[in-house]
N, CA and C of each residue as an Amber inpcrd file, in Angstrom:
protein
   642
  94.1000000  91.5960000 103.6300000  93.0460000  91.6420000 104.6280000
  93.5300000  90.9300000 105.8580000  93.4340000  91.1800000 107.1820000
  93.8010000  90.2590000 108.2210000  92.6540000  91.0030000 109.3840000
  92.3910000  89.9010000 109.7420000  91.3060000  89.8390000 110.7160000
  91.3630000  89.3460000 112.0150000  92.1030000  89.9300000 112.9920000
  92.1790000  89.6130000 114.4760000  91.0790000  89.0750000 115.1030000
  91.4020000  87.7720000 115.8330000  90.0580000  87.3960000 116.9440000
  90.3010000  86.7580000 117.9710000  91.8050000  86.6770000 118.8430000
  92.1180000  86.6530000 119.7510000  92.9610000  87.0780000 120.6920000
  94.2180000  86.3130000 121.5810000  95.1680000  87.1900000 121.8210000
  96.9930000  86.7240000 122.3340000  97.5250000  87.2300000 122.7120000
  98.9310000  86.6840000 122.9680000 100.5750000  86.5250000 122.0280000
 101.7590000  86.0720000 122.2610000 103.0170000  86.0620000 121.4420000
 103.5940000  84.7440000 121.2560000 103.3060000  83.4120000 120.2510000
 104.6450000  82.5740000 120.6240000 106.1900000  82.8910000 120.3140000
 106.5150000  81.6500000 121.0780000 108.3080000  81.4990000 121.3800000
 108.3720000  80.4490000 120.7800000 108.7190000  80.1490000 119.4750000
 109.1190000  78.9830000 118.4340000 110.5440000  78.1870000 118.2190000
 111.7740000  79.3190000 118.9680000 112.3170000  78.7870000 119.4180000
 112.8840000  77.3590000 119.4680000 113.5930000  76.8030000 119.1610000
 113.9970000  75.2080000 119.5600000 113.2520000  74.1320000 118.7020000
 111.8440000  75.0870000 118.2750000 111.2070000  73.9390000 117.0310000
 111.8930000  73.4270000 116.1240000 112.6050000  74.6970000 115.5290000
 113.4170000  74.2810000 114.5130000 114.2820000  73.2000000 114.1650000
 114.2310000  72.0160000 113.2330000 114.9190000  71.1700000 113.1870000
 115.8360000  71.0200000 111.7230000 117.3810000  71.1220000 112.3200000
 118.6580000  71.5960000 111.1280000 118.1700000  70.6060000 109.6620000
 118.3160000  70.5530000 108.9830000 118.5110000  69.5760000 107.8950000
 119.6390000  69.5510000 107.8550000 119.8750000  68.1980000 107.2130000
 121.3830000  67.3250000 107.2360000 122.5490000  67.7100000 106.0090000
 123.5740000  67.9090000 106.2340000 123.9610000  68.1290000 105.4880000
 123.9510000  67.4750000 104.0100000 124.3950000  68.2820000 102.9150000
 123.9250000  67.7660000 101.5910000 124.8540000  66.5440000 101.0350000
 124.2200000  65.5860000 100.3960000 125.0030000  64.7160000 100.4450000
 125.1800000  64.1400000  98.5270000 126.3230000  63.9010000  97.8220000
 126.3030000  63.9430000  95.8910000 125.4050000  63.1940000  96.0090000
 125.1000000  63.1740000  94.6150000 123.6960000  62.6170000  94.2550000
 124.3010000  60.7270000  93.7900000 123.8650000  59.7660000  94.4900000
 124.1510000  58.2080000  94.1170000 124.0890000  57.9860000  92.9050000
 125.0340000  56.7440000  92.3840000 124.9520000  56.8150000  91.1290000
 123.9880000  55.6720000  90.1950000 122.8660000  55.6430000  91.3270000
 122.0370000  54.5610000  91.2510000 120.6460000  55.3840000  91.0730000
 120.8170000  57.3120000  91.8870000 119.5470000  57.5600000  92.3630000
 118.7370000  57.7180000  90.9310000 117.5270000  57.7400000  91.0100000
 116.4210000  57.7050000  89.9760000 116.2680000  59.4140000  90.4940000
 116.3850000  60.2040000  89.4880000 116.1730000  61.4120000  89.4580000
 114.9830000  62.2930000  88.3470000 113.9370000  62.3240000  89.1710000
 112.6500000  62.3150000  88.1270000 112.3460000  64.4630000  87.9680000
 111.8590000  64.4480000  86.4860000 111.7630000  66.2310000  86.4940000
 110.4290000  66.4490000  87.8130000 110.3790000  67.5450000  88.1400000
 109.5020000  68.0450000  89.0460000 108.5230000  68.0820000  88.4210000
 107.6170000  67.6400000  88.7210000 106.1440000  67.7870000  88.2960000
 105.4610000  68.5630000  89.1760000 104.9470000  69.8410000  88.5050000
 104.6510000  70.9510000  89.6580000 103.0350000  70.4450000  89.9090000
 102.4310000  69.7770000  89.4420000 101.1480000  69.4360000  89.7140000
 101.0170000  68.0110000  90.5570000 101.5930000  67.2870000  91.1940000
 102.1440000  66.2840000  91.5980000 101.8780000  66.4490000  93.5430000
 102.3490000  67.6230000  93.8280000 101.7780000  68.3470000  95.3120000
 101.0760000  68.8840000  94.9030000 100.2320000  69.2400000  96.1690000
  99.3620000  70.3170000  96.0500000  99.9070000  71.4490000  96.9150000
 101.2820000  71.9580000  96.9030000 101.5850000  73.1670000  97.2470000
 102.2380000  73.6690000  96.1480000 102.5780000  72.7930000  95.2570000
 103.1480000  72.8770000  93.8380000 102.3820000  72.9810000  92.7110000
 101.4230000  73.0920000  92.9110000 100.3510000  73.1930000  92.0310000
 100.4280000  74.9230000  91.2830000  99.8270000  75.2840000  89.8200000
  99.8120000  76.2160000  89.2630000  98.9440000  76.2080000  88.1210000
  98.3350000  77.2540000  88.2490000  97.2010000  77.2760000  87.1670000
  97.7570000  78.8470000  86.0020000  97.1640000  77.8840000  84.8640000
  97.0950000  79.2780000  83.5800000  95.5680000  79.4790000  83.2140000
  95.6620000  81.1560000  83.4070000  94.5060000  81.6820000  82.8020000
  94.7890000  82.7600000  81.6910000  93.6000000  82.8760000  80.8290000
  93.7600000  83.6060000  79.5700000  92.5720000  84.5850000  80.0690000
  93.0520000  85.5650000  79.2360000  92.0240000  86.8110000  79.4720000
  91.2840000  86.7150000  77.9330000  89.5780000  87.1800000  78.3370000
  88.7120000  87.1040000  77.0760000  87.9230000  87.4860000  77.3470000
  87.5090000  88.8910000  76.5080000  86.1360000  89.1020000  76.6670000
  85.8630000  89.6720000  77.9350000  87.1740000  89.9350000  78.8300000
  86.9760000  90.3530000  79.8710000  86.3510000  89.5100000  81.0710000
  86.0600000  87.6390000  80.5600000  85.6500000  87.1260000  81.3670000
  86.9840000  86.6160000  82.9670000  87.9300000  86.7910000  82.0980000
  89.0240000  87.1590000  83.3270000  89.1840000  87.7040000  84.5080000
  88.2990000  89.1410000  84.5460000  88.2440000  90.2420000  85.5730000
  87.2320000  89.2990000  86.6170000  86.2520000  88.6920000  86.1880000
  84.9860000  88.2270000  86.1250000  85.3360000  87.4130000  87.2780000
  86.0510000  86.1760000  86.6380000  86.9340000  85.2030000  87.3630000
  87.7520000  85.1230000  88.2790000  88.6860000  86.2880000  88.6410000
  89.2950000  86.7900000  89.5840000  88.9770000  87.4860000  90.6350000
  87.5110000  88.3490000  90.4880000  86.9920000  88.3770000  91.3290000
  86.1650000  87.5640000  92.2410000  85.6130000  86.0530000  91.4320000
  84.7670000  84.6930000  92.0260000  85.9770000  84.3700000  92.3630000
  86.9430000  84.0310000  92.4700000  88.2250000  83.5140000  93.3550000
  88.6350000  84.3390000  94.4870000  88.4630000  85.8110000  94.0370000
  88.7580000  86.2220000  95.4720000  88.1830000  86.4610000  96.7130000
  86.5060000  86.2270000  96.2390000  85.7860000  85.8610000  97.1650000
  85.3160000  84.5950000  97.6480000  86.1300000  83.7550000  96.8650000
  86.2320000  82.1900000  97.3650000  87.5120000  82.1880000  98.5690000
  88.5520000  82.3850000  97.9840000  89.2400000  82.8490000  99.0910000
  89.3330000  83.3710000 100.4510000  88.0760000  84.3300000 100.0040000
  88.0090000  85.4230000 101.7580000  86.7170000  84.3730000 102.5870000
  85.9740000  83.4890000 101.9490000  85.3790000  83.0830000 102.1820000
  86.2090000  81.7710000 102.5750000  86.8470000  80.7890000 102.3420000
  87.8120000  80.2720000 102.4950000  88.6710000  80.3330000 104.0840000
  88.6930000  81.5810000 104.2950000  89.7010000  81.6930000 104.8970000
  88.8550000  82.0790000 106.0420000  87.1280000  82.7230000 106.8310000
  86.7190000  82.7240000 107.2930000  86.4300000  81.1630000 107.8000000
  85.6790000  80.5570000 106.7350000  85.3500000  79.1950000 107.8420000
  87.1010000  78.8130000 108.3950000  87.8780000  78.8940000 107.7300000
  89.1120000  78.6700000 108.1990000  89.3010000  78.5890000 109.8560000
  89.4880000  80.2490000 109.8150000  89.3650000  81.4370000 110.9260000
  88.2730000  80.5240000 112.2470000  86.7880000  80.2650000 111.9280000
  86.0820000  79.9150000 112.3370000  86.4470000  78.0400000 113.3210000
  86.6100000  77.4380000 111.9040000  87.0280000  76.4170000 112.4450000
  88.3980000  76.1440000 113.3550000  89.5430000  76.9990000 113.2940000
  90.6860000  76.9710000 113.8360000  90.6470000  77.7140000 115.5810000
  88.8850000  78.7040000 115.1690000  88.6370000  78.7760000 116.5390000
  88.4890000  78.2790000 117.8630000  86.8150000  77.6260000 116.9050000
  86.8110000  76.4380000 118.1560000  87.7300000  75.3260000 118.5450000
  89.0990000  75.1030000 117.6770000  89.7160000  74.1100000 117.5360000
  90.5910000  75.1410000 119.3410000  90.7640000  76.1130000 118.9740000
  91.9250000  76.6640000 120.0450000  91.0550000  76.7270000 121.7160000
  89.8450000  76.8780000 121.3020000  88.8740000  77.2070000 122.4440000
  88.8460000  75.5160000 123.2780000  88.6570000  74.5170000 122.1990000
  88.6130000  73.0340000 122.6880000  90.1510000  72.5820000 123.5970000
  91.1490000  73.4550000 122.9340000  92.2090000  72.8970000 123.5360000
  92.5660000  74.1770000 124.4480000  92.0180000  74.8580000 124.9080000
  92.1930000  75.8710000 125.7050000  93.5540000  76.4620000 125.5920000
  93.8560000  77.0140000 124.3140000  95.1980000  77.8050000 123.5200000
  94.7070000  78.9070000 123.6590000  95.5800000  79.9720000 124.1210000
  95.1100000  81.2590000 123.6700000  95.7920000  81.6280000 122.2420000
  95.6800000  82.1900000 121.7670000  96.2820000  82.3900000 119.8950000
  95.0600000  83.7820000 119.1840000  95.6250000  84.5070000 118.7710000
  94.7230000  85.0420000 117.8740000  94.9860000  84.5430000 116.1090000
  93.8330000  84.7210000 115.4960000  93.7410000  84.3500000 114.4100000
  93.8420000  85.6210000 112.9840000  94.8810000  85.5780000 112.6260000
  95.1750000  86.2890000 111.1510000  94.2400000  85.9250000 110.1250000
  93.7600000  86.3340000 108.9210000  93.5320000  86.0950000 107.8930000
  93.9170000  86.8430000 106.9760000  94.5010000  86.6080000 105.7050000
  95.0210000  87.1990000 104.7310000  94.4270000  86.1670000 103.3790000
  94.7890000  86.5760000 101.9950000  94.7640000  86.2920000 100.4800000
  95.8190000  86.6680000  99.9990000  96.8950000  85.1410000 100.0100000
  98.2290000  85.5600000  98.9530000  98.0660000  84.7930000  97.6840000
  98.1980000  85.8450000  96.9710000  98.3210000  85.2640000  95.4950000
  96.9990000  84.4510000  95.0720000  96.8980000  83.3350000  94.9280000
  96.0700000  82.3310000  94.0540000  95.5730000  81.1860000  95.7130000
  95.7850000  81.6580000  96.9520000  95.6140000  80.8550000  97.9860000
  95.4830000  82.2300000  99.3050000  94.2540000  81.1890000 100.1870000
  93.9180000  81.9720000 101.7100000  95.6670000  81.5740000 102.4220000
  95.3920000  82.3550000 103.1080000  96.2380000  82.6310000 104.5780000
  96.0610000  82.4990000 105.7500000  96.1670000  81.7080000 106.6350000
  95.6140000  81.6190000 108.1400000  96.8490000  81.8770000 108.7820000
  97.0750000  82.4290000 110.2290000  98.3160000  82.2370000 110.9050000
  97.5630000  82.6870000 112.3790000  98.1140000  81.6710000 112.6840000
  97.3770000  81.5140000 114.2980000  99.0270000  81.9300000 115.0120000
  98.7380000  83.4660000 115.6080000  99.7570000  83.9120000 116.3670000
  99.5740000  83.9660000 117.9350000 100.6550000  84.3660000 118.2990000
 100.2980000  84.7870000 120.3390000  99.6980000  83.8640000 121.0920000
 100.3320000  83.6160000 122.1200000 100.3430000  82.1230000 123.0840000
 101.2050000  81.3250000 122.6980000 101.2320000  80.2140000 123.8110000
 102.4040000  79.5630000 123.5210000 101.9130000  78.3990000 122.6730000
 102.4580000  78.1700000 121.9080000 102.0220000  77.3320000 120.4040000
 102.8830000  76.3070000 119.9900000 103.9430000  76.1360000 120.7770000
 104.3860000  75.1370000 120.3540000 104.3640000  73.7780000 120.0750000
 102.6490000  73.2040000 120.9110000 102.6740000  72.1810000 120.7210000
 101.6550000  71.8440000 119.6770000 101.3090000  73.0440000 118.9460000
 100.1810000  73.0150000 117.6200000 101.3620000  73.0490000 116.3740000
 102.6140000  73.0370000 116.5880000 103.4000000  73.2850000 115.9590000
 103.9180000  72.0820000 115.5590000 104.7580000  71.4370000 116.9660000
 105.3660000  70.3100000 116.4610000 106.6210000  69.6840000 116.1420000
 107.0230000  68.8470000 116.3170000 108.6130000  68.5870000 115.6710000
 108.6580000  68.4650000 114.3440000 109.7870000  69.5250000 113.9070000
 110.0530000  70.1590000 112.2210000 108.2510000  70.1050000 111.9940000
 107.4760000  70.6830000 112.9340000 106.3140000  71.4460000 111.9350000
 105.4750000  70.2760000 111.8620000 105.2060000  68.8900000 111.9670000
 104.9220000  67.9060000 111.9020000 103.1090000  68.3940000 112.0600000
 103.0060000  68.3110000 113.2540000 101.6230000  68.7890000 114.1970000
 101.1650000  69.9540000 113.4200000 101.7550000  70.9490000 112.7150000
 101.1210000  72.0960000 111.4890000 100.7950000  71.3750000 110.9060000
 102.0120000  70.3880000 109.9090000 101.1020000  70.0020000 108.8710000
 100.0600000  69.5900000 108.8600000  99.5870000  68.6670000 109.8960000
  98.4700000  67.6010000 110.2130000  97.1290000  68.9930000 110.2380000
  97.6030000  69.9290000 111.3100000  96.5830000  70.9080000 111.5610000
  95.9800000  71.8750000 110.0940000  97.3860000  71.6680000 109.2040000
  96.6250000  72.4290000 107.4810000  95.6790000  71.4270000 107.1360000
  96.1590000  70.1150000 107.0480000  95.3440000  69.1330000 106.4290000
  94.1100000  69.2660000 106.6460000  93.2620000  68.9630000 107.9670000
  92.3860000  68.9370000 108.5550000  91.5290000  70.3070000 108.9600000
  92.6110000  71.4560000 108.5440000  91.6790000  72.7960000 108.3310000
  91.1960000  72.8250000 106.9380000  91.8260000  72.3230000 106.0830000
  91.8620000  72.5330000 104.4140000  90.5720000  71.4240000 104.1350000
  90.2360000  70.3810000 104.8810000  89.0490000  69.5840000 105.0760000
  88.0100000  70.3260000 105.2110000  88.2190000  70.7060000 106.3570000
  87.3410000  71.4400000 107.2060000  86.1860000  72.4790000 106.2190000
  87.7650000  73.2560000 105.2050000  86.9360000  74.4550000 104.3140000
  86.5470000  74.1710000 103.0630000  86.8390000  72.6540000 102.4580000
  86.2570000  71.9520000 100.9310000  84.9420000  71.3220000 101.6900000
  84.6700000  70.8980000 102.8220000  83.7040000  70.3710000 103.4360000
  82.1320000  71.5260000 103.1130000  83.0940000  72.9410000 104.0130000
  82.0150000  73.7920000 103.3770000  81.3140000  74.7140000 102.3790000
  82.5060000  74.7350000 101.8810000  82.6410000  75.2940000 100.2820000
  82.1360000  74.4540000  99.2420000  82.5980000  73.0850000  99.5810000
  82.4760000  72.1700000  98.3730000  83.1780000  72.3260000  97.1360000
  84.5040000  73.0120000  97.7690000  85.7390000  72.6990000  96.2230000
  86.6690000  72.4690000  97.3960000  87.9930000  72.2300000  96.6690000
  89.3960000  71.8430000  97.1430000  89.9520000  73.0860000  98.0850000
  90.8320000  72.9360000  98.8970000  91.1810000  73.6380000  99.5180000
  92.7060000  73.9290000  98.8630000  93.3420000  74.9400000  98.7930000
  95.5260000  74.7790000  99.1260000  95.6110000  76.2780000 100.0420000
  94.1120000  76.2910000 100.6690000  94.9950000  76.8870000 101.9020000
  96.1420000  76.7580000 102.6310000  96.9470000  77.8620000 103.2990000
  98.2140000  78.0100000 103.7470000  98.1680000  78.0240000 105.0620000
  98.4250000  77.3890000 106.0710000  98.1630000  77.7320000 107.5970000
  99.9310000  78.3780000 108.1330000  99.9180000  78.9590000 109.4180000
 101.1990000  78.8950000 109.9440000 101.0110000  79.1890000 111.1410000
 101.4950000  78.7240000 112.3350000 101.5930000  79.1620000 113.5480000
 102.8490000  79.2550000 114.0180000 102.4130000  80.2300000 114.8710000
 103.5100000  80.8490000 115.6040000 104.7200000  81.3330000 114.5530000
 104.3700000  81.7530000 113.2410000 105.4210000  82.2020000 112.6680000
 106.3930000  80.8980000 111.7190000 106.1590000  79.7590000 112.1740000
 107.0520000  79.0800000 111.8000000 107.5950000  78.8050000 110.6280000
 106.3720000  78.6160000 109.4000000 106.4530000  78.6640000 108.4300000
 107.1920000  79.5030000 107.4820000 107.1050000  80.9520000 108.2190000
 108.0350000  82.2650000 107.7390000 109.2590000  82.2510000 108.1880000
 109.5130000  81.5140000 109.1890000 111.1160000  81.2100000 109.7380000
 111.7030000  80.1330000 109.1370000 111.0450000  79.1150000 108.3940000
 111.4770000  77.7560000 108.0370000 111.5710000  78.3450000 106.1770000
 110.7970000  79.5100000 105.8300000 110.6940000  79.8520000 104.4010000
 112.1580000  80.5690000 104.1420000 112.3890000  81.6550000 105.4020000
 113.6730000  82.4990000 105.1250000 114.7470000  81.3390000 105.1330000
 114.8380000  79.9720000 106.3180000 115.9280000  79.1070000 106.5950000
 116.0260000  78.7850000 105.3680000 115.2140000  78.0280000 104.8090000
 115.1480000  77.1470000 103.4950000 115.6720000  78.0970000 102.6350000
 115.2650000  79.0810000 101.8590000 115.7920000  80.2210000 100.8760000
 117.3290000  80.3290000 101.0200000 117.6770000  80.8180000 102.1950000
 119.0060000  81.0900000 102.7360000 120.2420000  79.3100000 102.0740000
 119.3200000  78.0840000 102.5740000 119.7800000  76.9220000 102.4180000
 119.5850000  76.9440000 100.4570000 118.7580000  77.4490000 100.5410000
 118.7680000  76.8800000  98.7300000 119.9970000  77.6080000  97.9930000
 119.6310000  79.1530000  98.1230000 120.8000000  79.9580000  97.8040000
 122.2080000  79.3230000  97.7710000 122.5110000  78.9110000  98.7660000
 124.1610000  78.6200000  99.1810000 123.9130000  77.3900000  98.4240000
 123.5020000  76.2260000  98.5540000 123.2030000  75.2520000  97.3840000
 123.4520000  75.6930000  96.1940000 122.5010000  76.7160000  95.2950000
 122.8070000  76.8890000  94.2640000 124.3640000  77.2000000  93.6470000
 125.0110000  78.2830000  94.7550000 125.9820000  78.5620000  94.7740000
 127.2710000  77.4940000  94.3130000 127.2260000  76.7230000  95.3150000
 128.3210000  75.4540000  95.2700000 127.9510000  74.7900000  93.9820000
 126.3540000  74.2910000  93.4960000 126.7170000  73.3900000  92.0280000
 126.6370000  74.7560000  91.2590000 126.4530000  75.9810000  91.6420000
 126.5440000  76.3700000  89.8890000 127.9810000  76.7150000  89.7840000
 129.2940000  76.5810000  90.9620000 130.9070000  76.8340000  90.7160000
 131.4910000  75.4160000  90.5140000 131.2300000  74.1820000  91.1000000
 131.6790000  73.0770000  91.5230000 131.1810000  71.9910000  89.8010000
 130.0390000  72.3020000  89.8380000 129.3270000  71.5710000  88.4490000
 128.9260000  70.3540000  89.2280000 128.9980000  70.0570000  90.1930000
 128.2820000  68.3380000  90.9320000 127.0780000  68.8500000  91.6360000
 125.8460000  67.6320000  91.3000000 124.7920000  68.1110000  91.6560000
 125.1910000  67.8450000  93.3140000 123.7980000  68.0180000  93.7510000
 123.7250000  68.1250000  95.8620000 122.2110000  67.8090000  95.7570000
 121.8770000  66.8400000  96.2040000 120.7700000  66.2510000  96.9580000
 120.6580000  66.8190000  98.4220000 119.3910000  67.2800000  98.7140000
 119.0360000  67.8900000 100.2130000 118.4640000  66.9000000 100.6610000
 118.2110000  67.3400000 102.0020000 117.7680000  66.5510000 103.0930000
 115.9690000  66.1680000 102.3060000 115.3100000  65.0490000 102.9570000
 113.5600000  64.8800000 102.3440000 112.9710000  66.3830000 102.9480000
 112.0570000  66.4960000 102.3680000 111.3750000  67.7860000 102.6950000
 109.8440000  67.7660000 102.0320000 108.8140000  68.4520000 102.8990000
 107.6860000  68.1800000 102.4240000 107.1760000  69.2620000 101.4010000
 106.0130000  69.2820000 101.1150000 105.7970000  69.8190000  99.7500000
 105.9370000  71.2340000  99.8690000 105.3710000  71.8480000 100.9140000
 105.8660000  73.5050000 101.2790000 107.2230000  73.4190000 100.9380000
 108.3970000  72.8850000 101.5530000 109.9520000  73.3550000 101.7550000
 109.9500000  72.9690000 100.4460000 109.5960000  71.7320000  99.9270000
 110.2250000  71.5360000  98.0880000 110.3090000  73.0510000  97.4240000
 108.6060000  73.1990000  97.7980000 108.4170000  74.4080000  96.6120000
 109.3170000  75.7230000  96.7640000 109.3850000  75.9550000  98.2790000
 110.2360000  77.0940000  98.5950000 111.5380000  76.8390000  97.5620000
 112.4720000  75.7580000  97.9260000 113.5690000  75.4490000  97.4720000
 113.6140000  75.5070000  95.7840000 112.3850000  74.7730000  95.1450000
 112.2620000  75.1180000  93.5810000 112.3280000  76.1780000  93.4460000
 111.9690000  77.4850000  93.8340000 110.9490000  78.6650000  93.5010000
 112.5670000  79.5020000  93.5990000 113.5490000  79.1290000  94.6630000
 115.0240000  80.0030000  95.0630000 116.0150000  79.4450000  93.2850000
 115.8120000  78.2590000  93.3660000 116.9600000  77.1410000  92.3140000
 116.4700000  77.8190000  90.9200000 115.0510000  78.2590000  90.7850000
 114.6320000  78.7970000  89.5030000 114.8610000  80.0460000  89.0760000
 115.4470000  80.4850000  89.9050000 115.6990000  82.1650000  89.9820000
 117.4450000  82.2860000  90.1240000 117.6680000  81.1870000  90.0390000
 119.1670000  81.3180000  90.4890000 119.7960000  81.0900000  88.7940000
 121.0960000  81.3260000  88.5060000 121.8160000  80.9760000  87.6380000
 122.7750000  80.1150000  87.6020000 122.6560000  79.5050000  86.2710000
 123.5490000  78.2330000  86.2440000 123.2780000  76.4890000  87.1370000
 121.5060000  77.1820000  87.3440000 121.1660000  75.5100000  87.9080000
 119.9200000  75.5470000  87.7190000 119.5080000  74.4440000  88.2550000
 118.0130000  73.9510000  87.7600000 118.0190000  72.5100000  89.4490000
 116.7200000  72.3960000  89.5560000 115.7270000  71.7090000  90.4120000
 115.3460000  70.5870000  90.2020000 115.3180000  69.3710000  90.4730000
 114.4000000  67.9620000  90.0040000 114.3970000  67.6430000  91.7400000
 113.1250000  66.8830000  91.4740000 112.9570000  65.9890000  92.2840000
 112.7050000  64.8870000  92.7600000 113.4180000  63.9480000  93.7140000
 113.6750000  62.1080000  93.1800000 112.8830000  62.0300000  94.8390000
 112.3940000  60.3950000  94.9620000 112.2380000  59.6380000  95.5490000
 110.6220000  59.7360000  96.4000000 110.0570000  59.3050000  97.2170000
 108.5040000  59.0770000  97.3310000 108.2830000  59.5840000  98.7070000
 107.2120000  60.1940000  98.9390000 106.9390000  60.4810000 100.2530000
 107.0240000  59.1780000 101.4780000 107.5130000  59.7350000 102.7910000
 107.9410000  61.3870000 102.7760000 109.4640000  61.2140000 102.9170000
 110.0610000  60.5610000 102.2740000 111.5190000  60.9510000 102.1530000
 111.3510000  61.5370000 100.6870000 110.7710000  62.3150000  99.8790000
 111.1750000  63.0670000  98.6220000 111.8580000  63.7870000  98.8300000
 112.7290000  64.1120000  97.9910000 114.0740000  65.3860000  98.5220000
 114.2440000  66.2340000  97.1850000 114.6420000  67.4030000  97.1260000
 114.8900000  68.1330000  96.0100000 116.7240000  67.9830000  95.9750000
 116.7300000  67.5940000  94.1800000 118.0020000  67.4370000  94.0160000
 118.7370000  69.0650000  93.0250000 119.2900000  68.7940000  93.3210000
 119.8700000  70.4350000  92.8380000 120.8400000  70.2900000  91.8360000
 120.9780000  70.7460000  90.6150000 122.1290000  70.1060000  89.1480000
 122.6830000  71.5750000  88.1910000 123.3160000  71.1700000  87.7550000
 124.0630000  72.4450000  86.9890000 122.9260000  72.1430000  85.8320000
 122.5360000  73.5490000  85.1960000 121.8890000  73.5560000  84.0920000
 122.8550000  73.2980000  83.0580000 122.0210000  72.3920000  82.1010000
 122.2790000  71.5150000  81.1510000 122.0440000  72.6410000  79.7920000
């Protein structure tokens, strides 16, 4: 579903900030398993089908969702109207989470250095929609694209990672990364062969460490 309600293109451009190259893992570091429930972009739920109350359930989620993603829409409005942004507003439902992406105009400063100013802006939209819903939010925001440019970078970065420990056999610690890029990076390392994912140290320097499967 996506639902247009304004107008314009950003140039994201130059936002982008490199991560550092990878550096062996210390022989001091505390290297803890990933606990996918630990973020809340890492988060994952199991459901069982019964009785058909499943179908039931998936449909009250997906209209929590579209509903979700309107006050979203709504609130991210007046937020652009207050700061006199032009942007139109996307809405979509991926998977088990809403979609917002505030495109067109120049957006870079809703954006941020490495995305900083997004994150703050998910936080406080994801408020915004448990405020009126009255459950939790793990809505997804993105502007100006960034998120989809920082998802392909990261993938591209995990890949070649995997590559080197699953020929070399020495793990590679990445740069800290917040709970979006972790998960991206888990989600590439889990699909890959001959390695596996953990992740050591405390926000917001947590970093995903990368190891030959054991």
């Amino acid at each position: 579903m996506s639902t247009p309600q304004s107008s314009t293109a950003p140039d994201t451009s130059g936002t982008e900030t490199a991560l550092p190259d990878a550096d062996p893992v210390d022989a001091d570091a505390v290297v803890e398993p990933v606990d996918v429930l630990e973020d809340t972009d890492e988060e994952t739920e199991d459901e069982t089908d019964e009785d058909g109350e499943d179908e039931e359930d998936d449909d009250e989620e997906d209209d929590l969702l579209v509903q979700e993603g309107d006050v979203a829409g709504d609130y991210l409005e007046r937020l652009l109207d207050i700061l006199d942004v032009d942007g139109d507003i996307d809405l979509d439902v991926e998977g088990d989470r809403a979609s917002v992406a505030v495109v067109g105009g120049e957006l870079t400063t809703l954006i941020g250095a490495g995305g900083a100013t997004l994150e703050a802006l998910q936080e406080l939209t994801r408020l915004a929609v448990a405020q009126s819903t009255g459950t939790r939010s793990r809505l997804m925001l993105d502007i100006g694209g960034f998120r989809a440019k920082r998802r392909a970078d990261l993938t591209d970065l995990a890949g070649q990672a995997a590559a080197r420990v699953a020929a070399s056999g020495t793990a590679e610690r990445l740069a800290p990364m917040n709970p979006f890029e972790r998960k991206v990076v888990h989600d590439v390392i889990a699909a890959a062969d001959g390695v596996r994912s953990e992740s050591e140290g405390e926000e917001p320097n947590r970093r995903v460490v990368v190891l030959p499967a054991s």
